[in-house]
C-alpha positions in Angstrom: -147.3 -44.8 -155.1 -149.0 -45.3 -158.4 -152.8 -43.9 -158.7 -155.0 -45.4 -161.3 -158.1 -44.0 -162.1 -160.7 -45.5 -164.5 -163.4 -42.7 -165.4 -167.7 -43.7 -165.8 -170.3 -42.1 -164.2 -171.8 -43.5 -160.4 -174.9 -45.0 -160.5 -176.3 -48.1 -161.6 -178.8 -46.6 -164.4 -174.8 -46.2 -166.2 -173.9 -49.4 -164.9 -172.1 -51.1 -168.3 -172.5 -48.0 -170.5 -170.3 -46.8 -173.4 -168.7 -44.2 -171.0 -168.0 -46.4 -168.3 -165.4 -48.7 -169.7 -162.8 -47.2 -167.2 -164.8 -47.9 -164.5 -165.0 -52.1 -165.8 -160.9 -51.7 -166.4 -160.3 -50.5 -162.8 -162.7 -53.2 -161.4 -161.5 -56.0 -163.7 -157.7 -55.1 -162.5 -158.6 -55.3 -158.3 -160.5 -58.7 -158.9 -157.2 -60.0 -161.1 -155.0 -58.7 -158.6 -156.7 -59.5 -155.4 -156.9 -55.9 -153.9 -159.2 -54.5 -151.2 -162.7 -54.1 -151.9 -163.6 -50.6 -152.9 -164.4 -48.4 -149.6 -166.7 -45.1 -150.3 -165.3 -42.0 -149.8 -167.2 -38.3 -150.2 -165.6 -37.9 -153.6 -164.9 -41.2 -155.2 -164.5 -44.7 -153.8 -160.7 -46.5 -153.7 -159.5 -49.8 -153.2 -155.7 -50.0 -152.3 -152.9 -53.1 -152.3 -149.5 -52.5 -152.3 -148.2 -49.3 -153.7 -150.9 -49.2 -155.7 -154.3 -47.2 -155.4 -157.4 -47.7 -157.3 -160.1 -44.9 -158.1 -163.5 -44.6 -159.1 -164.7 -41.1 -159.0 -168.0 -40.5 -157.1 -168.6 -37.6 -159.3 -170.3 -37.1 -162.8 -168.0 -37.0 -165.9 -167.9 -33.6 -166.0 -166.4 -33.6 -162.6 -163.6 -35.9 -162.2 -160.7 -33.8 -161.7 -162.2 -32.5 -158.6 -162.3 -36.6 -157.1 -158.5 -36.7 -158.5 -157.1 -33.7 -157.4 -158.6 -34.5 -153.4 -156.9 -38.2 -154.0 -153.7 -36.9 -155.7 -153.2 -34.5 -152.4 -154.2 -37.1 -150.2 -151.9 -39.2 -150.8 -149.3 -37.2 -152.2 -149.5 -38.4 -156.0 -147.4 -36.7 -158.3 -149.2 -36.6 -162.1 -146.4 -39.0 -163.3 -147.7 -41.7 -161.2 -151.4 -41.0 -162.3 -152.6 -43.3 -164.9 -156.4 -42.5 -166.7 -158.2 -44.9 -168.5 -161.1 -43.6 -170.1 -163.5 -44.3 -173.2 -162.7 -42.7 -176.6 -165.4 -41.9 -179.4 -162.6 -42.0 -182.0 -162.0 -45.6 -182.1 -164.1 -48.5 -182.7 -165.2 -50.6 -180.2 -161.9 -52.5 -178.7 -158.9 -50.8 -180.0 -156.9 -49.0 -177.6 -155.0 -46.1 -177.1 -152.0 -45.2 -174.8 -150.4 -41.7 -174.4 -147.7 -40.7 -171.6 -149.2 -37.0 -172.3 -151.2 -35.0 -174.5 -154.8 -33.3 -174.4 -158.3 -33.8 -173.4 -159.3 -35.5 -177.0 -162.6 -33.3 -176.2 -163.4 -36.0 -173.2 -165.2 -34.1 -170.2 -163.8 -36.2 -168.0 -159.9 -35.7 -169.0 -160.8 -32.0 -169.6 -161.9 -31.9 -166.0 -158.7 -33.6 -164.7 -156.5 -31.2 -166.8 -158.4 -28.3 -165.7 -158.3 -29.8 -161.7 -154.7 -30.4 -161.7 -153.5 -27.8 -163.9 -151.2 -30.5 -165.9 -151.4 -32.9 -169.0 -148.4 -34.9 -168.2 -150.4 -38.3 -166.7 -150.1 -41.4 -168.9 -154.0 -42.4 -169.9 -155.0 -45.9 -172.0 -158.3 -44.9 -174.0 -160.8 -47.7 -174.9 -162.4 -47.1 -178.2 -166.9 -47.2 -177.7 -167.3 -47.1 -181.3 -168.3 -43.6 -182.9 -169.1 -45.3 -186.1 -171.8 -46.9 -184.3 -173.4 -43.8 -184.0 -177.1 -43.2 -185.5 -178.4 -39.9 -186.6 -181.1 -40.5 -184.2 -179.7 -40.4 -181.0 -177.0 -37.5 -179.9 -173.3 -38.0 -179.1 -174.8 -37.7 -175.2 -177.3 -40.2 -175.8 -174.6 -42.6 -177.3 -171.7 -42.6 -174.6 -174.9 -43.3 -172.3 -176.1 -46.1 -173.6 -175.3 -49.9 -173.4 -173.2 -51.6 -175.8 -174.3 -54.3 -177.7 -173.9 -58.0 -177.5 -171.7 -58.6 -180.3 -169.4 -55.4 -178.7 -169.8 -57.2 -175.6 -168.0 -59.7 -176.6 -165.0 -58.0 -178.5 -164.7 -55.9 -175.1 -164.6 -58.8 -173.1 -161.2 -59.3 -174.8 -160.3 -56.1 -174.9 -160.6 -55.1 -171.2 -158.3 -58.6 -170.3 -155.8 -56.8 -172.5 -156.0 -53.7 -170.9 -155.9 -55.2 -167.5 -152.5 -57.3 -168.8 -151.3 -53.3 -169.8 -152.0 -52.1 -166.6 -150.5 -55.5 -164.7 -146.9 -54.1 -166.6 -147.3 -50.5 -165.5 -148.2 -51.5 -162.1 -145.5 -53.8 -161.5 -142.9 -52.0 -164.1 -143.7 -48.6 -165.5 -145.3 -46.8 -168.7 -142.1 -48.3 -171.0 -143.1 -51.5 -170.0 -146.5 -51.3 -170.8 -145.8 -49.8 -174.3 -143.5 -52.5 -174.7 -146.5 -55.1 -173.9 -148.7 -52.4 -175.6 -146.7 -53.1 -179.3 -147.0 -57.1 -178.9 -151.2 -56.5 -178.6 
């Protein structure tokens, strides 16, 4: 079994915010792919077809390893078949990042993961939110919280089909595959 996890925050005030993009990745994929709709759980809501299961954790940012580490034991997901997709600060809005491995890249919600599972050997796609969009007005919090503009809406719209294509050749493949499709982007 394969568990993907797309990372936000629950609650519609962060409905469409910067650090919710893994939350639109995840839902963009089930709707593409026809899977169940998502069922609440105490930790984090999933939707399931195939081998395949879908996670949204029910927990703040900070706290997403906890909602990951309950699935991951669950249903008996080893961190090789985990797949992140989160936001990244680092890179403008729409670029993309894969990694089979690595670090938390100062994201709470990988951090948490890392720390929850005691591993960094999961594959995670990163969606760039646009750092250089920051203002000296408004703090890094403030930023990942807030809504992205309409011209960034647009360049994500694009950018999340891509990143539902990626995740279509991990799913049906593995992480090869979707560096494969990855290079071709």
């Amino acid at each position: 079994m394969k568990l993907i996890v797309g990372l936000g925050n629950p609650g519609n005030e962060y409905e469409n915010t910067r650090h919710n993009i893994g939350f639109a990745v995840v839902r963009k994929l089930c709707d593409k792919i026809h899977s169940q709709k998502f069922k609440r759980k105490r930790k984090y809501y999933i939707s399931k077809k195939n081998e395949w299961i879908f996670l949204l954790p029910n927990t703040f940012m900070n706290l997403s390893g906890i909602a990951v580490k309950k699935a991951m034991k669950k249903y008996k997901i080893n961190t090789k078949n985990l797949l992140v997709i989160s936001d990244d600060v680092n890179l403008p809005v729409g670029k993309m990042r894969i990694r089979k491995s690595g670090g938390d890249g100062n994201h709470n919600g990988l951090k948490s993961i890392i720390a929850e599972i005691q591993a960094e050997d999961f594959p995670r796609l990163r969606i760039g939110i646009g750092i250089e969009n920051l203002s000296s007005e408004i703090s890094l919090t403030e930023f990942v919280l807030s809504k992205f503009t309409d011209e960034e809406n647009e360049i994500l719209g694009n950018t999340i089909s891509d990143a539902v294509g990626l995740l279509a050749n991990y799913l049906h493949s593995d992480y090869k595959k979707m560096c494969d499709a990855f290079s071709k982007i």
